[in-house]
Every structure is written in structure tokens, then in C-alpha cells.
C-alpha positions as a Markdown table, in Angstrom:
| # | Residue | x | y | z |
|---|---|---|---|---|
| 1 | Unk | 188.7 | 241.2 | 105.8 |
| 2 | Unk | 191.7 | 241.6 | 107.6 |
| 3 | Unk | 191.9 | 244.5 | 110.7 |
| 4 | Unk | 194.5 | 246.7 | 110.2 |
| 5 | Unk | 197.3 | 247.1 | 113.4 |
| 6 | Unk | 196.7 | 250.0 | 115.1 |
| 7 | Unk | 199.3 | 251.7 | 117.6 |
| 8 | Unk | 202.6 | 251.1 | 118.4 |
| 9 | Unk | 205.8 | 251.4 | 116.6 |
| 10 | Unk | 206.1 | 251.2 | 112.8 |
| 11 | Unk | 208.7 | 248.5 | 113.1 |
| 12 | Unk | 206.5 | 246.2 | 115.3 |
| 13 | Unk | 203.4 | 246.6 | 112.9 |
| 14 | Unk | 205.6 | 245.3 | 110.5 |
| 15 | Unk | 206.8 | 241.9 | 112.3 |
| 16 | Unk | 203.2 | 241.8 | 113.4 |
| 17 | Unk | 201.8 | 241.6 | 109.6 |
| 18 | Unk | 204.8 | 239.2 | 108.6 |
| 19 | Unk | 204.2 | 237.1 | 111.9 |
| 20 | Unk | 200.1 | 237.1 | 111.0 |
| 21 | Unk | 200.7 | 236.5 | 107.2 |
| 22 | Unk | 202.5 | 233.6 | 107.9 |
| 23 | Unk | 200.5 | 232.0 | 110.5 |
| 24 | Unk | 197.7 | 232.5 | 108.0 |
| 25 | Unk | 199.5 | 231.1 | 105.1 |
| 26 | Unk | 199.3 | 227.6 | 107.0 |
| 27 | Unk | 195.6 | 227.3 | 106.9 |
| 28 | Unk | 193.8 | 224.9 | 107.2 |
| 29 | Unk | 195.4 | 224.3 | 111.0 |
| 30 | Unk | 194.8 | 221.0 | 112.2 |
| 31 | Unk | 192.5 | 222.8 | 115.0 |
| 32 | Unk | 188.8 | 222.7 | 115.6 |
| 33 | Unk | 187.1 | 225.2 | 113.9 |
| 34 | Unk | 189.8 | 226.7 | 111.6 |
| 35 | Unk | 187.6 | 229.3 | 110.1 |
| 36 | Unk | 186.7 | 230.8 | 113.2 |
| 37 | Unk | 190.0 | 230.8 | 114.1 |
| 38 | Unk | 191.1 | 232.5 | 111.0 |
| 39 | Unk | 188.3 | 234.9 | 111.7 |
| 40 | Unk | 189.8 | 235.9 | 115.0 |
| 41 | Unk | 192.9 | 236.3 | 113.9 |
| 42 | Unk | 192.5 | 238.7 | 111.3 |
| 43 | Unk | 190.0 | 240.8 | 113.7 |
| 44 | Unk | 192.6 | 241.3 | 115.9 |
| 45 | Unk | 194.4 | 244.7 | 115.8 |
| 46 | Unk | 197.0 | 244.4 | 118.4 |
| 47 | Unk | 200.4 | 244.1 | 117.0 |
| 48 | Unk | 201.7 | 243.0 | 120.3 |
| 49 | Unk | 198.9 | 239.9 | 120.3 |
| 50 | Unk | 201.4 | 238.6 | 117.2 |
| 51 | Unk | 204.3 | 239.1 | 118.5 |
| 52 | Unk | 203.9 | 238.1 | 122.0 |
| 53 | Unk | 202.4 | 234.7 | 120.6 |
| 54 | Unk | 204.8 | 234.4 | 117.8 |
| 55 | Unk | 205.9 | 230.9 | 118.8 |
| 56 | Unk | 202.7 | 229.3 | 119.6 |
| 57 | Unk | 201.3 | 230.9 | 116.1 |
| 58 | Unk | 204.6 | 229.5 | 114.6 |
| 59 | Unk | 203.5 | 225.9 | 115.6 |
| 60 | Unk | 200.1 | 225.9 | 114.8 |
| 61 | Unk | 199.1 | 225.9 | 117.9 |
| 62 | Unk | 196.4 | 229.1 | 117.2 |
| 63 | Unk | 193.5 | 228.1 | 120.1 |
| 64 | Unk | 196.2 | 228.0 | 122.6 |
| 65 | Unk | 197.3 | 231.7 | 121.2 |
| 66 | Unk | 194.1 | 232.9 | 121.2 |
| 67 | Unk | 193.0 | 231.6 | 124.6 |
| 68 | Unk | 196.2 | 233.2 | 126.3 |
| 69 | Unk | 195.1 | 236.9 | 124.7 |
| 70 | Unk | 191.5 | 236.3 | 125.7 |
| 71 | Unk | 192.5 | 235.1 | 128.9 |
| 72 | Unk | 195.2 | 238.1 | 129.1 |
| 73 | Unk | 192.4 | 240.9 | 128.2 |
| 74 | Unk | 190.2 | 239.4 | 131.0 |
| 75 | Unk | 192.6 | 239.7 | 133.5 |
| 76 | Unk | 193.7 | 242.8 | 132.5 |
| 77 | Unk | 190.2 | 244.1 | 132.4 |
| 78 | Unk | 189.2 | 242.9 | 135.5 |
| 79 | Unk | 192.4 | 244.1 | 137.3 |
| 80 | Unk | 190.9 | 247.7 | 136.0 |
| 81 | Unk | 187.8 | 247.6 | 137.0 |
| 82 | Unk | 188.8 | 246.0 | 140.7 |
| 83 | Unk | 191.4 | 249.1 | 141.3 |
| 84 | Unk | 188.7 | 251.7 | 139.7 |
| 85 | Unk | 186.3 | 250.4 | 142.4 |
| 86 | Unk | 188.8 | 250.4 | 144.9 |
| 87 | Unk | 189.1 | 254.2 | 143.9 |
| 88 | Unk | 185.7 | 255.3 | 144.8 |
């Protein structure tokens, strides 16, 4: 089942879906583990995750898209976490 896109702009939902339905209408990727790949990819709700990896998802290149956005979150969640503690 695919997530639906939750937040931002209309418009960028919109490039989002077309951006995911095409990088999904080139399955099988020539990737390890395609499935779990496709998985991932229709978990994710971000808009901005398909538009900011719109090139790499382009290519086929969906590992190295999906490690940037996990990496990305980690980093992001960690720099929230360090500055919350830094807070206290």
C-alpha cells in the first residue's frame, strides 16, 4: 500500500506522486533487494524526500536515495536532541 504525502504545498505533493510513480514504474531496479526498496518507498510520506532525490530516483539509483534521507533524518534528529540537551 502506498502512504499518502502529508504536508506541504498542494503543488509539491503533486510532483512528489508523479516523481514516486515513476521511480516505481521502473521496478525491478537493478538493486539488491528491490522489494524492500519498493517497500520503503511507498512508506515514505515526505514529499520533499521525492523531490529532493528526484535525480538519484531518476537513475535508478534508489539505495543511494534512501540512504541520503536515512542518513538526513539521523542527523537531523540527533542535531535535536544535542541542542534540547544543551537547553537543560
Amino acid at each position: 500500500m502506498t502512504a499518502k504525502l502529508k504536508g506541504y504545498t498542494l503543488a509539491q505533493r503533486n510532483l512528489a506522486y508523479t516523481i514516486r510513480r515513476k521511480a516505481i514504474a521502473n521496478y525491478p531496479w537493478q538493486e539488491t533487494y528491490p522489494e524492500q526498496q519498493l517497500a520503503a518507498l511507498n512508506r515514505i510520506t515526505s514529499p520533499m524526500f521525492f523531490i529532493k532525490h528526484q535525480r538519484q530516483l531518476a537513475n535508478g539509483q534508489i539505495s543511494q536515495a534512501l540512504s541520503d534521507y536515512s542518513d538526513d533524518n539521523y542527523a537531523r534528529r540527533a542535531n535535536h536532541v544535542t541542542r534540547r540537551n544543551n537547553g537543560r
